[in-house]
C-alpha positions, 0 to 999 in steps of 0.5 A: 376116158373121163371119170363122168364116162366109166361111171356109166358103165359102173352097177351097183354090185348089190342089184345092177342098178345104174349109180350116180357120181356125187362129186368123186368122193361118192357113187350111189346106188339109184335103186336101193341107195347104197353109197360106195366110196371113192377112194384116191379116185378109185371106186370101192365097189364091196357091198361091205365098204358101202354105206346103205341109205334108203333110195330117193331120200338118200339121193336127196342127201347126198345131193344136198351134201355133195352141194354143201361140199362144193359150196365149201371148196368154192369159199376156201 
């Protein structure tokens, strides 16, 4: 099974709300915008490892980073 197909299956362990894949490096919370790592392609799904951002407008800078990230990589 593909990474893009075990995220769906993945809640935020805060309030069980879906979270959506910034690249592999990040799962964020739709709902009340925590940020869990993926570390070596595992996600750490503790509420204490995640990085807590406030909803929509985080999603629009993890959006806005994962983009920059990926533009990076394309260039190097």
């Amino acid at each position: 099974m593909a990474y893009e197909d075990l995220i769906k299956y993945l809640r935020c362990p805060a309030d069980r709300a879906p979270l959506d894949a910034f690249g592999q490096a990040v799962l964020v919370c739709t709902r009340c915008g925590n940020a869990y790592p993926v570390r070596d392609g595992v996600p750490v799904m503790l509420i204490d490892e995640a990085v807590q951002r406030e909803g929509a407008e985080a999603l629009k800078r993890y959006k806005a980073d994962a983009s920059a990230g990926e533009s990076d990589s394309a260039s190097e």
